[in-house]
Short mmCIF file of the C-alpha atoms (twelve columns), coordinates in Angstrom:
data_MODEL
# 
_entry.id   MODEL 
# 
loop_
_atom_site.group_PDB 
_atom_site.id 
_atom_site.type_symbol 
_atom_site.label_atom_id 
_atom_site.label_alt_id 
_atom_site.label_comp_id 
_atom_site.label_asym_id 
_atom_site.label_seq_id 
_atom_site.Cartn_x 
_atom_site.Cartn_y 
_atom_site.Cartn_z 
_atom_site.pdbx_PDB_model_num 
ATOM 1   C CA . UNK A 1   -164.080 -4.728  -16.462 1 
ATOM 2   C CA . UNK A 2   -165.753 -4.724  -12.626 1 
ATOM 3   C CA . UNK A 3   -167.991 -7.048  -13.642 1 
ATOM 4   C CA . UNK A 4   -165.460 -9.525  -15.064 1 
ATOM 5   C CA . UNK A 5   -162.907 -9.443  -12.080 1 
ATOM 6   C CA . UNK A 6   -165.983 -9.898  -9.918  1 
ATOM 7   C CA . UNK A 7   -167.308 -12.713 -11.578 1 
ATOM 8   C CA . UNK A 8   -163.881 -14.481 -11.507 1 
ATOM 9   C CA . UNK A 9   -163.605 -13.716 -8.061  1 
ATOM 10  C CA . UNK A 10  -166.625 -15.180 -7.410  1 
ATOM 11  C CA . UNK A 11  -165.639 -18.318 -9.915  1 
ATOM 12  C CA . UNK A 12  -162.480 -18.995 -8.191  1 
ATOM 13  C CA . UNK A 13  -164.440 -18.719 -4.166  1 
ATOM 14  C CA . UNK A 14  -166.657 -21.164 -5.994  1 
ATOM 15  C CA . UNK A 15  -164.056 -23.747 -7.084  1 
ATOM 16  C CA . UNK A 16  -162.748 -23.691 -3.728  1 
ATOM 17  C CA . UNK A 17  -165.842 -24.244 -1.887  1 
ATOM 18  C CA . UNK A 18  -166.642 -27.322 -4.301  1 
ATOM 19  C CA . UNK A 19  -163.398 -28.557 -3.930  1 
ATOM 20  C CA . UNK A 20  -163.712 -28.411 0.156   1 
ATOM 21  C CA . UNK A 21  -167.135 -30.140 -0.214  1 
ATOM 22  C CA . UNK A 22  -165.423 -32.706 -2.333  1 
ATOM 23  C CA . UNK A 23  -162.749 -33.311 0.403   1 
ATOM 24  C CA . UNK A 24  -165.576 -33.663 3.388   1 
ATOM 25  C CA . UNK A 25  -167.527 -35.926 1.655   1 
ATOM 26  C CA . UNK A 26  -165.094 -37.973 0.718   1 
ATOM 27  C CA . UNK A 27  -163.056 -38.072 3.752   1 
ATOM 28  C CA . UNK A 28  -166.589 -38.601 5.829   1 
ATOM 29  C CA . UNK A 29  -167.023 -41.689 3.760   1 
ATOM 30  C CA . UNK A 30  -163.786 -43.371 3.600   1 
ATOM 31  C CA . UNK A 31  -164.029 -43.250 7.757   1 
ATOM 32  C CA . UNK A 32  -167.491 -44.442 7.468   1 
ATOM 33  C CA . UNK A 33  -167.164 -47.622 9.188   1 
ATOM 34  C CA . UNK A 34  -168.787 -50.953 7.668   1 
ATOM 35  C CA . UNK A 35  -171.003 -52.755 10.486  1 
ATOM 36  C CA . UNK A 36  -171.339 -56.211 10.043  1 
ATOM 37  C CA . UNK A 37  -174.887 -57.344 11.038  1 
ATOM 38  C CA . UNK A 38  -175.818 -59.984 14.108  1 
ATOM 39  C CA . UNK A 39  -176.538 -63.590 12.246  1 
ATOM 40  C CA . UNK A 40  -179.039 -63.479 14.678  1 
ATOM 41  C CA . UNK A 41  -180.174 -62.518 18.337  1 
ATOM 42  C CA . UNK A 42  -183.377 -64.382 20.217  1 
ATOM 43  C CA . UNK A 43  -184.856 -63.472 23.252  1 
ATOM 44  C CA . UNK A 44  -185.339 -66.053 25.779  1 
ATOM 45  C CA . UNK A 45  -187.109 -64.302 28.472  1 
ATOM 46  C CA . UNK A 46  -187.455 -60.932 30.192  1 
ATOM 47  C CA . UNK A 47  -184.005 -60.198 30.701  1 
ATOM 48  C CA . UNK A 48  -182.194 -63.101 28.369  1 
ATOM 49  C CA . UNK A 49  -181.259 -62.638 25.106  1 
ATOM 50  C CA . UNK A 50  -178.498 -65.298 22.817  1 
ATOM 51  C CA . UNK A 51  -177.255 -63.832 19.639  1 
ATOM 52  C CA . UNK A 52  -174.898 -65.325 17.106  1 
ATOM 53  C CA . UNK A 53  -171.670 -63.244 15.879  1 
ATOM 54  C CA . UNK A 54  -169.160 -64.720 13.146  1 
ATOM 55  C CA . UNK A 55  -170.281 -68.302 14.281  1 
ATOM 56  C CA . UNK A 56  -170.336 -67.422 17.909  1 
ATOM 57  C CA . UNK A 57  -173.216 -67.457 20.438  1 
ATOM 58  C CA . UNK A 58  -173.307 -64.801 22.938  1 
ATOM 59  C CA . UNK A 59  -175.575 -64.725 26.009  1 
ATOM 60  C CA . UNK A 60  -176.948 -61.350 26.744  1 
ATOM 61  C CA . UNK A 61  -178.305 -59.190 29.743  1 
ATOM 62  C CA . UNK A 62  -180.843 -57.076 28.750  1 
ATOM 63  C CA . UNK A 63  -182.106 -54.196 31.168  1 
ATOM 64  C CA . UNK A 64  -183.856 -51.076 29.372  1 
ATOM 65  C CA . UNK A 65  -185.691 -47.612 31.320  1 
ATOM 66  C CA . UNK A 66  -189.314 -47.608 31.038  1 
ATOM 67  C CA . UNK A 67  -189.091 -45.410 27.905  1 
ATOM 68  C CA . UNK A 68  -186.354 -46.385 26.079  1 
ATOM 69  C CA . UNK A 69  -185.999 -44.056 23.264  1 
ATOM 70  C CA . UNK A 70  -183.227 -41.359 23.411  1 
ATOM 71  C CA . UNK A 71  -181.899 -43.669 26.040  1 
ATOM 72  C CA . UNK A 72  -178.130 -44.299 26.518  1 
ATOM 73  C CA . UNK A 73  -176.376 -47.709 25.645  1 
ATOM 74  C CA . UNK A 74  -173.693 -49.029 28.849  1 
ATOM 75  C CA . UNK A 75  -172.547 -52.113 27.826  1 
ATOM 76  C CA . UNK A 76  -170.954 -54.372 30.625  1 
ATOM 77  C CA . UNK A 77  -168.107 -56.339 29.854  1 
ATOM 78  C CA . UNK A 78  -167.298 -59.457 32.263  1 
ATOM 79  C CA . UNK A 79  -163.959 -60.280 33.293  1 
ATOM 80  C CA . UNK A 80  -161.923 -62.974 31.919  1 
ATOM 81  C CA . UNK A 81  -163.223 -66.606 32.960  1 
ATOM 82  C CA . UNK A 82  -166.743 -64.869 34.182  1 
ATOM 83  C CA . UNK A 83  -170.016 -64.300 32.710  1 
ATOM 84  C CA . UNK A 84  -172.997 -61.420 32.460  1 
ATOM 85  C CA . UNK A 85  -174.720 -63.591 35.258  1 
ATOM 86  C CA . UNK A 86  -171.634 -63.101 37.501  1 
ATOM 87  C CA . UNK A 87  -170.820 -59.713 36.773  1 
ATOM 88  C CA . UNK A 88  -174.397 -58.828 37.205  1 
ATOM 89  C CA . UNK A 89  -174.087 -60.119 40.740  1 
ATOM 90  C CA . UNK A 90  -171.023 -58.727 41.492  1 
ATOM 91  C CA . UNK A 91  -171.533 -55.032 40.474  1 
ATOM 92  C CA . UNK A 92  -175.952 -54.851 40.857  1 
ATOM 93  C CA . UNK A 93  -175.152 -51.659 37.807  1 
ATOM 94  C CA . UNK A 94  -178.493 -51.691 36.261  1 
ATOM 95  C CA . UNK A 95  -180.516 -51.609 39.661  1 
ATOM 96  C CA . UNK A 96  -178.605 -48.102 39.829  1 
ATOM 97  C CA . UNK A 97  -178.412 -46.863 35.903  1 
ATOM 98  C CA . UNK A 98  -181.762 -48.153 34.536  1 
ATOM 99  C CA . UNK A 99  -183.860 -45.520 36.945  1 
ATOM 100 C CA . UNK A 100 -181.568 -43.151 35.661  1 
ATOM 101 C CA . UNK A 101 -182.476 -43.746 32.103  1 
ATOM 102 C CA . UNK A 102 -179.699 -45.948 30.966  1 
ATOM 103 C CA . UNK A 103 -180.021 -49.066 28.836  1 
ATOM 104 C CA . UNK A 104 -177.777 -51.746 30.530  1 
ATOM 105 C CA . UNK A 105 -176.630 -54.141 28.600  1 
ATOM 106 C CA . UNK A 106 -174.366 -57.105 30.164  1 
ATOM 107 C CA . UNK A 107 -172.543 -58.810 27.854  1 
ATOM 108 C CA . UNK A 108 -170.898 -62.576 27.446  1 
ATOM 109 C CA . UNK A 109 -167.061 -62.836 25.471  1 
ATOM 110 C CA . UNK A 110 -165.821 -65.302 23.502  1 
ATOM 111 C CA . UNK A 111 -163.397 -68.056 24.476  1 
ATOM 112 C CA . UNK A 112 -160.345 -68.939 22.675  1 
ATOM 113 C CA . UNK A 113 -157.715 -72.018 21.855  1 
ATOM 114 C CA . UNK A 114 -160.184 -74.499 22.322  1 
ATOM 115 C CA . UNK A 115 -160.866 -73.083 25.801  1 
ATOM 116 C CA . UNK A 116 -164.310 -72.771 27.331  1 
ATOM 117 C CA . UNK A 117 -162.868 -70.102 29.268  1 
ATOM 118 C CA . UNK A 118 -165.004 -67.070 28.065  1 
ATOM 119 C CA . UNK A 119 -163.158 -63.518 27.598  1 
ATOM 120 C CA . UNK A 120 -162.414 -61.022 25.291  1 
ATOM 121 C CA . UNK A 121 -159.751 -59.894 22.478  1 
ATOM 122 C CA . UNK A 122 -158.378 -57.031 24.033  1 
ATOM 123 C CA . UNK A 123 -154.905 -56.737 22.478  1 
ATOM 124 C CA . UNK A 124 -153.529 -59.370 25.012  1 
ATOM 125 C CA . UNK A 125 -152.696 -62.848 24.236  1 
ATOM 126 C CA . UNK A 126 -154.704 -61.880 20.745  1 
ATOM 127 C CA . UNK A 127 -156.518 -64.782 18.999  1 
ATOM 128 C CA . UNK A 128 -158.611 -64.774 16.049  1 
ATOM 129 C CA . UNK A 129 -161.742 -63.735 17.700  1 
ATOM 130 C CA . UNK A 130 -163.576 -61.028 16.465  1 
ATOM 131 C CA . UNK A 131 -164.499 -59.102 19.783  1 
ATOM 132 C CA . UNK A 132 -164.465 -55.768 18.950  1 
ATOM 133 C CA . UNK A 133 -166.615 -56.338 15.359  1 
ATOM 134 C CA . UNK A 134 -169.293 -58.248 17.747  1 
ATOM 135 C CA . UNK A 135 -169.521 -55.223 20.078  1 
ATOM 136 C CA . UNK A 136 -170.041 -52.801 17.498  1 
ATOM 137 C CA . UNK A 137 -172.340 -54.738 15.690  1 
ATOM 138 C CA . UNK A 138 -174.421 -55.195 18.822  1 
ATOM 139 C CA . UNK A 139 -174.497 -51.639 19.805  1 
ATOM 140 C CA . UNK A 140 -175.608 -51.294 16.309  1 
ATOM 141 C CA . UNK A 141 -178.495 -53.860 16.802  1 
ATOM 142 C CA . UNK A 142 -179.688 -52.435 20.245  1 
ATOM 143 C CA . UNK A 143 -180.032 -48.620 19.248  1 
ATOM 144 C CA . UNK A 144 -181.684 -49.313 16.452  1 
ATOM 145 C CA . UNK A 145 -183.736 -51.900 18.131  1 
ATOM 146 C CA . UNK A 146 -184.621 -49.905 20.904  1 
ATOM 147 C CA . UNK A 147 -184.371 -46.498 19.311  1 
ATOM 148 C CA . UNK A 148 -181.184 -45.763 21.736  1 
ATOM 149 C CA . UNK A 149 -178.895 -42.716 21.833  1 
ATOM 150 C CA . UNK A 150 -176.932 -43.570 18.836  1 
ATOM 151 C CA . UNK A 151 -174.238 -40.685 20.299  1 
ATOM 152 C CA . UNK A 152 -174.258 -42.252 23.851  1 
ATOM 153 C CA . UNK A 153 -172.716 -45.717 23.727  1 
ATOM 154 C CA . UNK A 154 -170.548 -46.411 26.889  1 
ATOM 155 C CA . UNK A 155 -168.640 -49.457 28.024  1 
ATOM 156 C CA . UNK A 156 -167.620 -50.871 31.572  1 
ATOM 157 C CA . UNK A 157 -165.427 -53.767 32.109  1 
ATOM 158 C CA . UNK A 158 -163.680 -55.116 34.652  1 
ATOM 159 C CA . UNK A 159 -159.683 -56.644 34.397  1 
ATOM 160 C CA . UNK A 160 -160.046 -58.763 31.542  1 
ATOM 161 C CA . UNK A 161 -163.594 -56.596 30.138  1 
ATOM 162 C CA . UNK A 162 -161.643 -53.281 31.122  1 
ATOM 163 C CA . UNK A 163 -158.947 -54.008 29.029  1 
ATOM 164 C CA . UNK A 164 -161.301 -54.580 26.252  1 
ATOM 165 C CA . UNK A 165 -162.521 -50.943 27.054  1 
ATOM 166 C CA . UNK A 166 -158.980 -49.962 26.142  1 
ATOM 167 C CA . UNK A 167 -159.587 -51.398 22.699  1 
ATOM 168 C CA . UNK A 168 -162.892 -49.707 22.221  1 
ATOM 169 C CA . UNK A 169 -161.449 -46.503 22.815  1 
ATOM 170 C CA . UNK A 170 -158.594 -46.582 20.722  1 
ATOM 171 C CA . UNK A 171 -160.129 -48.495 17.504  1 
ATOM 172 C CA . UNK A 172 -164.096 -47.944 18.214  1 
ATOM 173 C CA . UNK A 173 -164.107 -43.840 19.396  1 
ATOM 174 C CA . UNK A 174 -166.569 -43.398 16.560  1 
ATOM 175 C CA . UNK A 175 -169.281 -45.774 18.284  1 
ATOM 176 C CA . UNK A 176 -168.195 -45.409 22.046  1 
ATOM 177 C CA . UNK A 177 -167.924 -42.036 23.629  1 
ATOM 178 C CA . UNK A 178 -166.704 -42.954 27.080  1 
ATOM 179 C CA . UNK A 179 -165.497 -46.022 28.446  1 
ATOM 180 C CA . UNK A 180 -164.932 -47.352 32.201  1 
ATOM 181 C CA . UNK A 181 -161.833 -49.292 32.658  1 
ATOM 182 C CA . UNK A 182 -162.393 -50.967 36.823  1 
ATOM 183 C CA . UNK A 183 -159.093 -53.041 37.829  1 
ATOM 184 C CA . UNK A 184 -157.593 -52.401 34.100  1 
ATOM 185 C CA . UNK A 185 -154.923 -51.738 32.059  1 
ATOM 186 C CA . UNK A 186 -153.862 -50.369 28.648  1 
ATOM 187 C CA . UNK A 187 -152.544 -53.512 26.694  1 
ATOM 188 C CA . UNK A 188 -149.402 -52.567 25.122  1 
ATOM 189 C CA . UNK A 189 -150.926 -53.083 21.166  1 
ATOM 190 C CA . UNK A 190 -153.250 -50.884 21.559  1 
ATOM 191 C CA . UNK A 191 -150.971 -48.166 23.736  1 
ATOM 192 C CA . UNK A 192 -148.901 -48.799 20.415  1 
ATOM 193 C CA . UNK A 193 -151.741 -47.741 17.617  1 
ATOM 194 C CA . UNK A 194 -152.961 -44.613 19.854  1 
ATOM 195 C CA . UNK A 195 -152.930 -41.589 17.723  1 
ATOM 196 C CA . UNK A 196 -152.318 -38.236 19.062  1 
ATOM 197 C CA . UNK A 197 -155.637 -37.082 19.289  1 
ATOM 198 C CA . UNK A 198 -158.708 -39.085 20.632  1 
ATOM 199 C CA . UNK A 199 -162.411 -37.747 21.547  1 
ATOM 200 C CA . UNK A 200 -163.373 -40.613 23.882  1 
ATOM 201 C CA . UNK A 201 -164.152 -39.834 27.764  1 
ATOM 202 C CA . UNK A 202 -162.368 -42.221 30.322  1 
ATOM 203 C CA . UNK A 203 -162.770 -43.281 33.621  1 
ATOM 204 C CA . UNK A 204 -160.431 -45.452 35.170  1 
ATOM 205 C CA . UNK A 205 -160.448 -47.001 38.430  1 
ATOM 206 C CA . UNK A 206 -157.114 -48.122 40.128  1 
ATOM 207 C CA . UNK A 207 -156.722 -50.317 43.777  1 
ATOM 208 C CA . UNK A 208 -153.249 -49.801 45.094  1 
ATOM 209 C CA . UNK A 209 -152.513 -52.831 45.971  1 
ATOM 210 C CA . UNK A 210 -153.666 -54.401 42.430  1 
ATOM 211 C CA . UNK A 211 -150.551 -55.823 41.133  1 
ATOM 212 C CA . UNK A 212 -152.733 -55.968 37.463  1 
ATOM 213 C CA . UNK A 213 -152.226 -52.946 36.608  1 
ATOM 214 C CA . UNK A 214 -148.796 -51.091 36.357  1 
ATOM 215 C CA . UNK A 215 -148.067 -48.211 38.139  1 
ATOM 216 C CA . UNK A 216 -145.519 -45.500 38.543  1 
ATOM 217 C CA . UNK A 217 -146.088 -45.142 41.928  1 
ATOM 218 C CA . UNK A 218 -145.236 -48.627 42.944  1 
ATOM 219 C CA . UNK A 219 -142.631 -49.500 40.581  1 
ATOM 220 C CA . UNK A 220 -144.995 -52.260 38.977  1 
ATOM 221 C CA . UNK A 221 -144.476 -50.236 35.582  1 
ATOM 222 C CA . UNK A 222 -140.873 -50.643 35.512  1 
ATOM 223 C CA . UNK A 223 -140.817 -54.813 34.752  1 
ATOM 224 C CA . UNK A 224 -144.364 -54.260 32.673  1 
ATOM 225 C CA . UNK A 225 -144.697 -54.313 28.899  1 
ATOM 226 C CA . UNK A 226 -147.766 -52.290 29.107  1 
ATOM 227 C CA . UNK A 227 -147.564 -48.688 29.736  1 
ATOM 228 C CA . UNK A 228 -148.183 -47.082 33.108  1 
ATOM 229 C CA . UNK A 229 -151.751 -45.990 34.269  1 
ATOM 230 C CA . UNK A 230 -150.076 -42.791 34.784  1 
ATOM 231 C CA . UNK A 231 -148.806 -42.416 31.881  1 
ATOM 232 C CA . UNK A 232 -152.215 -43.750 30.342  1 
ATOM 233 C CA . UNK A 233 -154.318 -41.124 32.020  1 
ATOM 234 C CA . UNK A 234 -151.628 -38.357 30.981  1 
ATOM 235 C CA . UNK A 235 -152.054 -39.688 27.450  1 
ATOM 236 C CA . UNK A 236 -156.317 -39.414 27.489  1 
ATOM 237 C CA . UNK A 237 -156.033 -36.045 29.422  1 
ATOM 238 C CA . UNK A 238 -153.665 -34.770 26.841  1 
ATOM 239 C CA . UNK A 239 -155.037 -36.037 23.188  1 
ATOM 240 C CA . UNK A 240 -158.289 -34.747 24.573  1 
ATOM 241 C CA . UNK A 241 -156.924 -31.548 25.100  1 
ATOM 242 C CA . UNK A 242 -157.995 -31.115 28.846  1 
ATOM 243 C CA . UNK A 243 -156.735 -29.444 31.793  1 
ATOM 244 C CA . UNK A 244 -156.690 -30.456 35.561  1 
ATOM 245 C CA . UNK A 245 -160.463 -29.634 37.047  1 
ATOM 246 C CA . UNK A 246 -159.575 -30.621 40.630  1 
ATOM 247 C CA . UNK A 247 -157.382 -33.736 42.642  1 
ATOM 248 C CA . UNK A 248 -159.600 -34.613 46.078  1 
ATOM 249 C CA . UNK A 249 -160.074 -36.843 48.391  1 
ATOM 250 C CA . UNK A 250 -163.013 -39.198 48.208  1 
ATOM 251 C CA . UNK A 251 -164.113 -42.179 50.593  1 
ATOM 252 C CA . UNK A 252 -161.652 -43.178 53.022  1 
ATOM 253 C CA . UNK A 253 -158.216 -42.197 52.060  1 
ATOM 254 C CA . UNK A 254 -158.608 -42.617 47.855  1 
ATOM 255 C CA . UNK A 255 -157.940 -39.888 46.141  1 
ATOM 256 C CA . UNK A 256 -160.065 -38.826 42.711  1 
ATOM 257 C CA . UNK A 257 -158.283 -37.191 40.046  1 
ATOM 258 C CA . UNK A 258 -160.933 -35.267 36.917  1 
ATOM 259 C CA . UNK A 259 -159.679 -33.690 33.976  1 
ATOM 260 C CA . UNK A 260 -162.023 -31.157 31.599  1 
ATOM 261 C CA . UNK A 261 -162.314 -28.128 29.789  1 
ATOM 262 C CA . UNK A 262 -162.454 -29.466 26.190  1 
ATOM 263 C CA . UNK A 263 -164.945 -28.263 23.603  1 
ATOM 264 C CA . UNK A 264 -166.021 -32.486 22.951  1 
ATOM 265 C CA . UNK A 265 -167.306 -32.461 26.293  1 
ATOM 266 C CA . UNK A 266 -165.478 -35.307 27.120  1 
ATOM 267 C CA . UNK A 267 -163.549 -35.736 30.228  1 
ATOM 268 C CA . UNK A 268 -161.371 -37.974 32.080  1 
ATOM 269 C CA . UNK A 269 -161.235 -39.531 35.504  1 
ATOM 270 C CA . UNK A 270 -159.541 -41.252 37.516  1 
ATOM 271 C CA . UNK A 271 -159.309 -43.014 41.217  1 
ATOM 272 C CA . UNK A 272 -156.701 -44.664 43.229  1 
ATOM 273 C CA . UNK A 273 -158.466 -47.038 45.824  1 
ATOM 274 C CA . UNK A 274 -156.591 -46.784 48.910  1 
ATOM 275 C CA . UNK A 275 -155.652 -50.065 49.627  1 
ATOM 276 C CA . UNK A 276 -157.923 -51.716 46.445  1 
ATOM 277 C CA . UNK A 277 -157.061 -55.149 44.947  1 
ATOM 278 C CA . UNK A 278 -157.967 -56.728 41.771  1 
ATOM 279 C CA . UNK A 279 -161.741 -56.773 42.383  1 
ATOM 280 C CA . UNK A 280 -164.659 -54.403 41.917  1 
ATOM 281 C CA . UNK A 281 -164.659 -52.132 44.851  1 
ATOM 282 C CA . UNK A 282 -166.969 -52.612 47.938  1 
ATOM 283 C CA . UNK A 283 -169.016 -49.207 49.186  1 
ATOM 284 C CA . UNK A 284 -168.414 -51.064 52.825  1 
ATOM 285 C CA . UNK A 285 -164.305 -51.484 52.245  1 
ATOM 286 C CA . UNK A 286 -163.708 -47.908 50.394  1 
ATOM 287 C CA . UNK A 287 -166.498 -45.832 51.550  1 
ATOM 288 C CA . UNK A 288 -166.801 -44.818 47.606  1 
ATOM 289 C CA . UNK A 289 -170.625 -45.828 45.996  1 
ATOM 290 C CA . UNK A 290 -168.596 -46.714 42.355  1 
ATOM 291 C CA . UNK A 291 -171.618 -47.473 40.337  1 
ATOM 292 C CA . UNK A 292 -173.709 -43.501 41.371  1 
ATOM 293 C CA . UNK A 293 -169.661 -42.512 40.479  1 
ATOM 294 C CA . UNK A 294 -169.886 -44.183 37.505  1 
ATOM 295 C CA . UNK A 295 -173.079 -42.571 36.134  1 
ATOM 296 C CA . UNK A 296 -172.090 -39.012 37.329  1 
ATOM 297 C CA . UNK A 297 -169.452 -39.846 34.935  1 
ATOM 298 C CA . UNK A 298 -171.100 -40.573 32.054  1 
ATOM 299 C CA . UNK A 299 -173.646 -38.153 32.917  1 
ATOM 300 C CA . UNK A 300 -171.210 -35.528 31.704  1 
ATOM 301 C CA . UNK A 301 -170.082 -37.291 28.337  1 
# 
């Protein structure tokens, strides 16, 4: 009698545990996303790459660490009528992140309605472009082409490129890990489709003077259809299940706000430029060194 209760005890923990395996597998594979392959990428000198996406050709900035294997992925994303070359110029990132071991990776949009205009599908003004397929599909290409942190893939962008960031994070968090949104804001589709929970880091970088982005704390939210950065870094705090790490000072007269605690390791930053426009802030005007602040940031994702 002992013998047949336990062996239907142990039948019925069985069943159970097959049927919880069942449910994994099957729910790991219908998330499984489908990455659609590069038609092809050539590399035109050290630096210069073109690739070829749905039909599209894509210049390319490629900077990689002496050893790139195990190396982590930033991918820079230009803002709207600019190019890699420009924001390359403008921001000098991988003379800072490649000594640090990063793979920097600046990257060209698309342009749209017969435009030659190049920027990015971010959720505003949408066109047919497939943006956020092309970014995956590159990160795809480069880690696997350069043996790259596979479960390090960042993005910066700035305005137009930071609001692609937004995108990333909301319908990509299973490729990107962190993203860096400079002089950007949450489009209102993609505040729309945000689900409760999210496991992607943020850092987002506010002037308070740029009349881009909508804020509480200048009425600018009030007449916008996208949300407020407030209420944008509340959200990312909150579905990543953080608490308040510390509110300080930083430069001259910003203020940095970080947010941690959460078993993903992720956490979420952000800074209000005293007195910062729509541009990509100057060490000399803000007294704040954005791009070392950038990698301490994704230093900790």
């Amino acid at each position: 009698m002992k013998i047949r209760m336990h062996f239907r005890y142990f039948t019925a923990i069985m069943m159970i545990f097959v049927m919880v395996f069942m449910y994994t597998a099957t729910a790991c594979s219908a998330s499984k996303r489908e990455i659609i392959p590069l038609e092809s990428i050539e590399q035109i000198d050290d630096n210069n790459f073109v690739c070829s996406f749905d039909g599209i050709e894509h210049k390319l900035l490629l900077y990689l660490p002496e050893n790139s294997k195990g190396a982590p992925l930033v991918m820079m994303l230009h803002g709207y009528a600019e190019s890699p070359s420009i924001m390359k110029r403008s921001t000098c990132f991988e003379e800072d992140a490649v000594p640090e071991g990063y793979a920097v990776c600046y990257v060209e949009g698309t342009s749209a309605n017969s435009s030659y205009v190049k920027g990015w599908n971010s959720g505003i003004g949408i066109n047919d472009n497939r943006d956020l397929e092309f970014l995956i599909s590159l990160a795809d290409h480069l880690e696997r082409q350069y043996g790259l942190d596979t479960d390090r893939t960042f993005a910066v962008g700035f305005s137009n490129g930071a609001f692609m960031t937004y995108r990333l994070a909301v319908e990509a968090s299973d490729i990107f890990e962190a993203v860096v949104s400079v002089a950007g804001m949450c489009p209102e589709m993609i505040w729309d489709e945000r689900e409760d929970k999210i496991t992607v880091g943020l850092f987002q970088i506010s002037g308070q003077k740029d009349d881009v982005i909508p804020k509480h704390s200048d009425g600018t939210a009030d007449s916008s259809l996208a949300p407020a950065i407030e209420d944008v870094i509340d959200y990312f705090a909150s579905a990543n299940d953080l608490s308040l790490i510390s509110e300080e000072d930083i430069g001259k007269d910003s203020i940095i706000t970080r947010y941690g605690g959460s078993r993903t390791g992720r956490e979420v930053w952000h800074i209000f430029i005293n007195g910062g426009r729509h541009s990509w802030p100057s060490e000399s005007l803000t007294g704040i060194d954005i791009n070392q602040l950038i990698i301490e940031f994704l230093d900790t994702q």
